[in-house]
C-alpha positions in Angstrom: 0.0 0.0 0.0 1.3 3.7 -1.2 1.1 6.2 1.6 1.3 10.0 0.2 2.4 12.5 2.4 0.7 15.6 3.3 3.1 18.8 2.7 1.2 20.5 4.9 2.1 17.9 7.7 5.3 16.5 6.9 8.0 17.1 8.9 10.1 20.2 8.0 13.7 19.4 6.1 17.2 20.1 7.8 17.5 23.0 5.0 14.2 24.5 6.4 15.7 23.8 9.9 18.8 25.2 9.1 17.4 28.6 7.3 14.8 29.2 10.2 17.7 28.9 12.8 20.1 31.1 10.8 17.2 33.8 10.2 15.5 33.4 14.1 15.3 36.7 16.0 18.4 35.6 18.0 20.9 34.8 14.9 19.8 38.3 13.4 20.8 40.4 16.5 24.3 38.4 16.7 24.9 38.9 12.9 24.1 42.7 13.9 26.5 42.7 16.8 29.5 41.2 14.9 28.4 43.3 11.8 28.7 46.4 14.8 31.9 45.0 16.0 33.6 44.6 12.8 33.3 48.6 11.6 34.3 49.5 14.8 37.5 47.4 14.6 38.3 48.7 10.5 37.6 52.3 12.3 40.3 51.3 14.9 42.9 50.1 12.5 41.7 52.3 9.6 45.8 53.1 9.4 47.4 50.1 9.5 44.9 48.9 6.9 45.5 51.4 4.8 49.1 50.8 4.7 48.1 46.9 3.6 45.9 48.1 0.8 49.0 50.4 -0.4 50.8 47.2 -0.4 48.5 45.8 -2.8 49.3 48.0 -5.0 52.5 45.8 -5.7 51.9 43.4 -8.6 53.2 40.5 -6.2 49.7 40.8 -3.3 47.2 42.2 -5.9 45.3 39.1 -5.2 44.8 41.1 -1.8 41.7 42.9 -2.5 39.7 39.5 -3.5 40.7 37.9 0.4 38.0 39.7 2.4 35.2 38.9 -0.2 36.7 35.5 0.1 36.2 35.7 3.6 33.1 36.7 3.6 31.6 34.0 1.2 33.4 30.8 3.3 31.7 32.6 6.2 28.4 32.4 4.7 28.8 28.5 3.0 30.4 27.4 6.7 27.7 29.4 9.0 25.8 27.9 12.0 23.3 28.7 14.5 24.6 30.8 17.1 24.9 28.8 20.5 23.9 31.4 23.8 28.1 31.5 25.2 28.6 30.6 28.6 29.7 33.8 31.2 33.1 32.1 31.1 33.6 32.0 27.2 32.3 35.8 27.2 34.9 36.5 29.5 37.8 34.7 27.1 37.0 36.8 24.2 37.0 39.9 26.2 40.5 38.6 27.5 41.4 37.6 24.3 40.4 41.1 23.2 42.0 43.1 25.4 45.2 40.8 24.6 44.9 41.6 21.0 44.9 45.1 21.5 48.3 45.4 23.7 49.6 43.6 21.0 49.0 46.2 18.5 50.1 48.5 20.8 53.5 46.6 21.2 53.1 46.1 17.2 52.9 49.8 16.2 55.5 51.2 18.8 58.1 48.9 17.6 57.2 48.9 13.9 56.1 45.3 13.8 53.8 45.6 11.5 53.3 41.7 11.5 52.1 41.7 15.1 49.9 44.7 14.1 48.2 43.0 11.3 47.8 39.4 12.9 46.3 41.1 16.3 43.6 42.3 13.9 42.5 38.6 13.2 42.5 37.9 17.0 40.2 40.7 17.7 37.8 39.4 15.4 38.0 35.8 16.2 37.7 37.4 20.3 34.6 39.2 19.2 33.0 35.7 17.4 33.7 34.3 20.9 31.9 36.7 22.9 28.7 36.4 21.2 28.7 32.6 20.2 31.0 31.0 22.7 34.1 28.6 21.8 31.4 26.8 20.2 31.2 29.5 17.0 35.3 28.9 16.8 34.4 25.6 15.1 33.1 27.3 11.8 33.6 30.8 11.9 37.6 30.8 13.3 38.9 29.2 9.5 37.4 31.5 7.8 38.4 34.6 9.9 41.7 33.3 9.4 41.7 32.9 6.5 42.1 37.0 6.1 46.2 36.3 7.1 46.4 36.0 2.8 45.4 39.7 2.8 48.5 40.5 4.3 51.8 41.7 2.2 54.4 38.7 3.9 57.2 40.1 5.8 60.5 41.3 4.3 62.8 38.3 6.4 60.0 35.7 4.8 60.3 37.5 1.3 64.0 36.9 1.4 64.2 33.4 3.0 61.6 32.0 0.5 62.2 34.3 -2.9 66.2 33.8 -3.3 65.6 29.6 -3.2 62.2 29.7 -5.3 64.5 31.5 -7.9 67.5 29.3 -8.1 65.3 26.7 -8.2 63.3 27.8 -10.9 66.1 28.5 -13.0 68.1 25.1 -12.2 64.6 23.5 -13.3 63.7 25.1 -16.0 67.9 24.9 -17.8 67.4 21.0 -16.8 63.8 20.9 -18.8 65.1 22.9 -21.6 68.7 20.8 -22.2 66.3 17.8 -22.0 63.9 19.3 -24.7 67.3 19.5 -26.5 68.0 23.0 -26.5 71.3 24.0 -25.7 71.0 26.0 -22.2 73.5 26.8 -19.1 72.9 28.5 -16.3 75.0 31.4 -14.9 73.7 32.4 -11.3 69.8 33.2 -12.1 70.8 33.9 -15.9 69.7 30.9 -18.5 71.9 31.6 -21.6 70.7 30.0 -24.7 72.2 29.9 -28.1 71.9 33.6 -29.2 70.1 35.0 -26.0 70.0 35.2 -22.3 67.1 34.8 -20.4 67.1 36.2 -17.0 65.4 34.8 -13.9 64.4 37.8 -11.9 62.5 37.9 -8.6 59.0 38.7 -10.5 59.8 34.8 -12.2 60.3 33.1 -9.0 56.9 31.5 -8.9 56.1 33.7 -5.3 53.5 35.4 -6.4 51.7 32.4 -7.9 52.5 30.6 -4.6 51.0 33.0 -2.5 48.0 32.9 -5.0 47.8 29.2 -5.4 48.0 28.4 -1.7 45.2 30.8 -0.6 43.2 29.2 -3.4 43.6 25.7 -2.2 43.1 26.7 1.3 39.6 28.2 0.6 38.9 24.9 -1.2 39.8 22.8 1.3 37.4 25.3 3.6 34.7 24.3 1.4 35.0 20.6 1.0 34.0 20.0 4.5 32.5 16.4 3.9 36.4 14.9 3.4 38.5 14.5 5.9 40.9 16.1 7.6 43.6 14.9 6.5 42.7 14.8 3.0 42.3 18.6 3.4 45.8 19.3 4.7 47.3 17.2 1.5 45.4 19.3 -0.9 46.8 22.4 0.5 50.1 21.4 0.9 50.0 20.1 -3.0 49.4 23.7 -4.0 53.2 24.4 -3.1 55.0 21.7 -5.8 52.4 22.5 -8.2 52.6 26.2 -7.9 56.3 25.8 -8.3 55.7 23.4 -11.3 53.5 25.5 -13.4 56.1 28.3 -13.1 58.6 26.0 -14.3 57.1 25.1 -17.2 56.1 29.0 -17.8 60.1 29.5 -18.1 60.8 26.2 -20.0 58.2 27.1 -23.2 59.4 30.6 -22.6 63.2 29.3 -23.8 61.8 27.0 -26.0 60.3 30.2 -27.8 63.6 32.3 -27.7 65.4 29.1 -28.9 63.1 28.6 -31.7 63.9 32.7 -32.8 59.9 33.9 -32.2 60.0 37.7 -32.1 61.6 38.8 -28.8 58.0 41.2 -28.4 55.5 38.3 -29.0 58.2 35.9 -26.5 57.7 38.5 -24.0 54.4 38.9 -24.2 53.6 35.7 -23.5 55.9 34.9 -21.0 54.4 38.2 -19.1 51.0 38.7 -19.9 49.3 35.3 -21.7 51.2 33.0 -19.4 49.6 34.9 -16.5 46.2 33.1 -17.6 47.4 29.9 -18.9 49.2 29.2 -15.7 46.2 29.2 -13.1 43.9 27.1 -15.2 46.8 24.4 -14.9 47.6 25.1 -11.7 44.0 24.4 -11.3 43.5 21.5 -13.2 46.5 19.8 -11.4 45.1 20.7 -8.2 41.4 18.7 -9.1 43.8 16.0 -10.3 45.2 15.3 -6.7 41.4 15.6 -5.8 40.4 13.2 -7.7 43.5 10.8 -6.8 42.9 11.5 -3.1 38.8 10.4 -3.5 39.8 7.3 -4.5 43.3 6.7 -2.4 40.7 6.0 0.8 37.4 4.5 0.6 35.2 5.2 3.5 33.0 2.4 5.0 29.9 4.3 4.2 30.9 4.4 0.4 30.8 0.5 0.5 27.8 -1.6 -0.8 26.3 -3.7 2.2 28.0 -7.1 1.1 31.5 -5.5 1.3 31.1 -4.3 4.8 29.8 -7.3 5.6 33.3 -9.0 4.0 36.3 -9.5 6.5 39.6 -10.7 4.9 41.2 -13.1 7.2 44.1 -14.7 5.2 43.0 -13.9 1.6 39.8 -15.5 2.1 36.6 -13.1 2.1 34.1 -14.6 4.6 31.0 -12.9 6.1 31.8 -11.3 9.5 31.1 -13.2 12.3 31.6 -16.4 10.8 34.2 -18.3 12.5 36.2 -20.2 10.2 37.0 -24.3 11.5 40.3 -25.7 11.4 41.4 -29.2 10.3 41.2 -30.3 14.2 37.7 -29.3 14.2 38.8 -26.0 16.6 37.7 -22.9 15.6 40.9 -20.4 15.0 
């Protein structure tokens, strides 16, 4: 016998669920309080701010205008119901607050602007806990984080990372070009070629896509929330060999070009400009490559028809769990 089921009486969905606890009367005045909170906190650090959006300027964090919106969106796809905070968790993020703000203090009358700019974040994350509890941490603290990509990296970290991503770029890219059969050698971060050198300079490191890449693939990982954990951390830490990859093969077709006498002006061009959009499409599809290999690496229980989970291999023979297997002597083993 069919039963139909009345609309009008059938139990509301988990997305109805969801959308009336997000929307309640309650939700709504947090949202307004953090929205509140927030302005006041740009207000208070209006000039440090501004001195990271000059740094944007530089071709190397341009991506740095697209983070907040970035922000702002995994905020909205990860977003729960508020939980009412404890008196004790109120009084961490005031703490924390507080802590935050001797910190940019400390930051700004030393001129450590790193300290300055990360005690922004804090605040934030203090205010989240002051009007949802720890318990708002567990969705809303990733992607409040995940504003640190907005900031220009310090000059120590430029250095230490910039000078090896070079030499290896160049070191690379002579090695793919001599095995392409083009007669290169390198000379410090110089590739000579037959009737040409082609310079290596800290724009071709690969840091800027890097920076890029890794931001990317830690927003994606933000988003895939149904894999786990450690599946999550792979993916972003994949972005840094195939970041570096796709910038060595930038340079390798860009020698193959000046080996194969194209017009220096078309040469350029595309090593500057066309490049630019070829590279994060590959980078991209690289990326969904080690997603694909990672889905099937592990297969989870639940992905399993019902006979296989009901297999056990006990010395290459499948048998149905708890089925003991008899022994010559008549003794089960």
């Amino acid at each position: 016998m069919q039963v139909e089921s009345n609309p009008e009486t059938a139990p509301p969905s988990s997305i109805t669920k969801a959308a009336a606890s997000f929307f309640s009367d309650r939700d709504i005045n947090k949202w307004i309080v953090i929205g509140v909170g927030v302005v006041v906190l740009v207000l208070l650090y209006l000039n440090s701010l501004q001195a990271v959006a000059g740094g944007w300027r530089n071709p190397q964090y341009s991506h740095g205008y697209l983070i907040p919106i970035f922000a702002a969106v995994l905020l909205w796809i990860r977003r729960e119901s508020f939980e009412e905070p404890p008196v004790n968790h109120i009084w961490l993020g005031v703490g924390l607050m507080v802590l935050s703000v001797l910190f940019r203090v400390v930051g700004t009358r030393f001129v450590v602007f790193t300290v300055d700019n990360l005690s922004f974040i804090t605040c934030i994350l203090s205010l989240f806990i002051v009007v949802g509890g720890l318990a708002s941490l567990r969705w809303a603290a990733a992607p409040v984080s995940f504003l640190i990509f907005m900031f220009p990296l310090p000059g120590f970290l430029v250095d230490s990372i910039l000078r090896p991503l070079q030499t290896f770029a160049t070191h690379s890219s002579t090695f793919a070009l001599q095995t392409l059969g083009v007669e290169a050698y390198r000379v410090g971060n110089k590739i000579n070629l037959d009737h040409m050198e082609l310079g290596v300079i800290d724009q071709c490191s690969g840091l800027r896509m890097l920076t890029i890449f890794i931001a990317l693939a830690t927003a994606i990982a933000m988003i895939f929330t149904h894999r786990p954990m450690w599946e999550r951390l792979v993916l972003v830490a994949s972005a840094v060999p195939i970041a570096i990859l796709v910038n060595v093969i930038r340079i390798t077709i860009t020698g193959v070009l000046y080996n194969l006498k194209v017009d220096s002006e078309i040469a350029n061009h595309i090593f500057h400009n066309w490049a630019g959009y070829i590279m994060m499409p590959m980078a991209l599809g690289l990326l969904f490559l080690v997603m694909q290999v990672l889905s099937r690496l592990v297969v989870e229980t639940s992905q399993l028809p019902p006979t296989s989970r009901n297999v056990s291999h006990v010395s290459g023979v499948q048998r149905p769990l708890g089925a003991n297997p008899v022994g010559r002597s008549g003794k089960t083993v």
